[in-house]
C-alpha angles and dihedrals in degrees: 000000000000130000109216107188099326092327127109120219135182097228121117113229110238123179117241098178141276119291119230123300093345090136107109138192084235085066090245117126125181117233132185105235124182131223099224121201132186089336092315127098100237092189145337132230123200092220129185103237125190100244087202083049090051094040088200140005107260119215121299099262093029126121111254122203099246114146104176139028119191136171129061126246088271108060096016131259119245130196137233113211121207099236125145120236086250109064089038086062092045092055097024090091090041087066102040086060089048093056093051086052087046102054089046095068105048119261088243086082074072099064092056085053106232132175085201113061107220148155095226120099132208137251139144118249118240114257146194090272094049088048092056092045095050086043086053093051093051091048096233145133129241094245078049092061097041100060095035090062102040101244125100133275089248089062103054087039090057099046089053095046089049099246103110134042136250123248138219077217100048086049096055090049085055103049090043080053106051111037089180094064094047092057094040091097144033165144150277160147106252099175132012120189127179138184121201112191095191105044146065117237087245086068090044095056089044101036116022094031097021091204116141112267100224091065091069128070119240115221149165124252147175090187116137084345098293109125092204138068124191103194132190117236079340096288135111102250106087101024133166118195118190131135118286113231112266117192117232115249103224101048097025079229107144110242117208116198108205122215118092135164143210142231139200123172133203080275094034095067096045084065105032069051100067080034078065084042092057101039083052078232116126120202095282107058081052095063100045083053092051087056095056084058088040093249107175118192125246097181149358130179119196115202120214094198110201105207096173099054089255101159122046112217084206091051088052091039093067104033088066078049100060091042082245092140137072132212146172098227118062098202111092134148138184126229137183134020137259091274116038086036131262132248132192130196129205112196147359139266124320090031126027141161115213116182102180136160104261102175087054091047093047092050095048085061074054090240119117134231143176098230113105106194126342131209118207142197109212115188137178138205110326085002084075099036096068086043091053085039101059093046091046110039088033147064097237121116114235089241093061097048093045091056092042091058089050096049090049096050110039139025136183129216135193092202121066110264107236111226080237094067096049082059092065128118086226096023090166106056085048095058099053096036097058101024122065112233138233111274108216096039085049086045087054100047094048103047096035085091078065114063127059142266102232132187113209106194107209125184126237106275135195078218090123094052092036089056092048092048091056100049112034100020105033093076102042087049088053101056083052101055093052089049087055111246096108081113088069096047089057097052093048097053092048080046109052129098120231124219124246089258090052095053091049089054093055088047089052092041105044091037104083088189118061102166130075086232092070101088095059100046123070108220131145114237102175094076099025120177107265089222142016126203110231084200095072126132086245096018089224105117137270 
C-alpha cells in the first residue's frame, strides 16, 4: 500500500534504477520507482529520495520502502521512506564522508556515471586497425611511414600485424610528422549560455563581457519571459535578455527587477572570441570571472570538428541502423537525408550527443567551411556545471574531458550487438570486449586527446547581406544598369535610411575594437591569428 499525493493505492513500490546524474551535493538522488500490481508495473514515477532516508539502493525489481509520493510532472514528485531515526542516524555520517570524497573529485565523475569515484579518465588505446586507417588516409606505405617518422619498417609492420604495441612515443612522432593530422580535429566551444541572478543585462555587458554598450540594440522581448533584449551589432549572436525597468504606478519610482541571461551562439562565441583576444583573457579566465558575478551556466555546446573526413555520416547512419552501436542513453533519432546530410542524436535534454554532417549544412546556407562533419556535447544546467567544474577545479585539459564523455557514453561496432550482450551487468566492457569496433569512431576517440581546443576569434561581418546581394539582387541590378536606370540606384542607396538594426551592423562591422580593455593593449588586429590554443602554457594565444 502506497499514498500518491492523499490517495491510497494498492500498488507495491519496487525500484527500477537511478536515472543519470541524479546524484546531488544536497544527498537527494532521483530514482525511477514502479507501481507494481498483481504482478504488472501499472506505472512508474521519477521521485527525489533522501539518500540519507533510503541508506543504500536495493537491488533493480525489489521492493523499496517507500510510503508516500507527492508532486505532479510539472513541478516533480518526491518520495517519504519509511526509515526509523535510528538507522538515519546510523547512515547519516557514511554519507557525509561520501560527500567529502565526492566533492573532492570533482562532480563531473557524475556525469560518466560511475559507481567508483576516480581521477582517471578514460580513453581507448590506439590499435593495429586504427595504424593502417590513419596510414590509408594519409596515402602512405608502410616503408613511407616508417622513414617519415623516424622509426623501422619492422615497426610499423609489426604494429599493423598486432604484434607490437602502440606508443604514447610513436604517436607523438607521428603527429610531429604529419601536421596535417595533428590539425585534422579539434575542439570548441559552440554555445555558451549564462544566467546571473543578480545582474541587468546593461552590468553584464560592462562588467562580465566588458564589450561597449552602444554597440548592442536594445529591444523589446517576451522570450523566455524577459521583456528586454540586449542585442550585438542587432543580431542574435551575442544577446542578453533581462527585464526592462518598468516605473510603479503609485508612487511613479522605477523598479528594476534583477536576473538576466546570456547568450552566445555558434557565431556568437567566434566574436566574443577576438572581444578575449582583446582583453588578452581565454575561456577560462572568463568563467572564473562569471563566477565571481555568480554567473551559472544554462548551456554549453562543445563542438569535436572533423576536419579529415574522418567520420562518415553515412557510415554512422547505418550503423544506428543496423543496432551496431551502444549507448547509454536509449533515447536516439535519425534526421536528413543523403543529399542534404544526416544527423543523429543520442539523447535527450540536458545531455545530448549530436554527430552531422557540417561541410553539407554549410553549404546548403550556401558558406563553406573545412570542417567535414562535427560531433557535439551538448549539455544543459547542471549538465554543464560538472563539465565547467572538472576543467576548472581540476588539472584536466577540456580535450581530454570532452573525449572521455564521449567515450563513456557511445560506442561504435563494426559487428552486429546481440540483445544478449545489452543485458549485461558490464555491458560495456562486454561489448567491446567480444565485438570488433568501428575503426574510424575508435580512431577518433583515441587520438581526440590529442588535438587541440582552439578559439578562433572572428569580427563582426555584412557576410549574410553580401551573400544575399550576390545572389538574389546582382542580376536584377544588372539589368538595370544596362536599361539605364543605374543613376537612380545610386541615389537611392546615398538616400536611404538605415534601421536601427542596420546602423548597429555597420558600427559592429567598421569598430576593430569591441571591448573597453583595447585601448590599453597593443594588438594588431589587422593580421590576427586565425586560432589560439586554449591549451597553452599561458592560454593566451600563438
Amino acid at each position: 500500500m502506497i499514498t500518491i499525493n492523499n490517495e491510497p493505492k494498492a500498488y507495491t513500490p519496487i525500484f527500477l534504477g537511478t536515472t543519470q546524474h541524479s546524484l546531488r551535493l544536497s544527498l537527494e538522488i532521483l530514482i525511477m520507482v514502479g507501481m507494481k500490481l498483481n504482478d504488472e508495473i501499472i506505472e512508474t514515477y521519477n521521485v527525489t529520495v533522501s539518500a540519507i532516508e533510503l541508506g543504500y539502493l536495493p537491488s533493480i525489481g525489489s521492493e523499496i520502502a517507500i510510503d508516500e509520493i507527492t508532486g505532479s510532472e510539472l513541478s516533480g514528485f518526491k518520495a517519504k521512506v519509511t526509515a526509523s531515526d535510528a538507522h538515519i542516524q546510523n547512515t547519516a555520517s557514511t554519507y557525509l564522508a561520501k560527500l567529502v570524497d565526492l566533492k573532492n573529485v570533482g562532480r563531473y565523475q557524475l556525469l560518466k556515471g560511475k559507481k567508483i569515484m576516480t581521477q582517471n579518465l578514460n580513453a581507448p588505446k590506439l590499435t593495429n586497425d586504427n595504424l593502417i586507417l590513419i596510414r590509408q588516409l594519409l596515402g602512405v606505405t608502410q616503408p613511407e611511414l616508417a622513414k617519415k617518422i623516424g622509426v623501422s619498417e619492422r615497426t610499423v609492420w609489426g604494429i599493423e600485424n598486432g604484434s607490437q604495441k602502440i606508443s604514447d612515443k610513436f604517436v607523438d612522432k607521428l603527429l610531429v610528422a604529419y601536421p596535417e593530422l595533428a590539425e585534422s580535429i579539434e575542439v570548441q566551444f559552440d554555445w555558451v549560455s549564462l544566467t546571473f541572478p543578480d545582474l541587468t543585462s546593461k552590468q553584464v555587458i560592462a562588467d562580465v563581457l566588458r564589450l561597449q554598450e552602444n554597440l548592442f540594440l536594445e529591444r523589446p522581448t517576451s522570450q523566455n519571459f524577459y521583456t528586454r533584449e540586449m542585442a550585438f551589432a542587432g543580431e542574435k549572436n551575442i544577446y542578453i535578455q533581462d527585464f526592462a525597468p518598468v516605473k510603479n504606478p503609485e508612487t511613479q519610482a522605477v523598479v528594476q527587477k534583477f536576473g538576466t541571461t546570456l547568450y552566445l551562439t555558434g557565431k556568437g562565441t567566434r566574436l566574443f572570441e577576438k572581444a578575449l583576444l582583446e582583453q588578452n583573457m581565454n575561456w577560462r579566465d572568463f568563467f572564473e570571472k562569471a563566477r565571481l558575478y555568480r554567473g551559472h551556466l544554462t548551456r554549453l555546446d562543445i563542438a569535436i570538428n572533423d576536419k579529415w573526413g574522418l567520420l562518415n555520416m553515412n557510415d554512422l547512419v547505418k550503423a544506428v541502423q543496423e543496432k551496431r552501436f551502444w549507448s547509454k542513453s536509449k533515447s536516439y533519432a535519425v534526421h536528413g537525408n543523403v543529399d542534404d546530410g544526416w544527423t543523429v542524436d543520442f539523447g535527450k535534454s540536458p545531455f545530448v550527443i549530436r554527430a552531422y554532417d557540417k561541410h553539407k549544412e554549410q553549404a546548403n546556407k550556401g558558406y563553406d567551411t573545412d570542417v567535414k562533419t562535427r560531433v557535439e556535447l551538448e549539455l544543459h544546467q547542471d549538465k554543464a556545471e560538472y563539465v565547467l567544474d572538472a576543467w576548472l577545479n581540476n588539472d584536466e585539459k577540456l580535450v581530454d574531458i570532452t573525449f572521455d564523455i564521449l567515450y563513456t557514453y557511445l560506442w561504435f561496432t563494426n559487428g552486429k550487438i546481440e540483445d544478449q550482450q545489452l543485458k549485461s551487468d558490464t555491458v560495456r566492457d562486454e561489448i567491446e570486449a567480444t565485438v570488433e569496433p568501428m575503426p574510424a569512431w575508435s580512431l577518433l576517440t583515441a587520438l581526440g586527446k590529442k588535438m587541440k581546443f582552439v578559439r578562433e576569434p572572428k569580427k563582426q561581418s555584412v557576410e549574410r547581406i553580401e551573400k544575399w546581394v550576390l545572389q538574389s539582387v546582382v542580376p536584377s541590378l544588372a539589368v538595370l544598369k544596362k536599361t539605364g536606370h543605374w543613376h537612380e540606384i545610386i541615389e537611392a542607396i546615398n538616400s536611404v535610411e538605415l534601421s536601427a538594426e542596420h546602423e548597429k551592423l555597420v558600427m559592429a562591422t567598421t569598430k576593430n575594437a569591441i571591448t573597453q580593455a583595447s585601448k590599453q593593449l597593443n594588438i594588431n588586429f589587422v593580421k590576427p591569428t586565425k586560432k589560439y590554443n586554449e591549451d597553452d602554457e599561458q592560454g593566451k594565444g600563438s
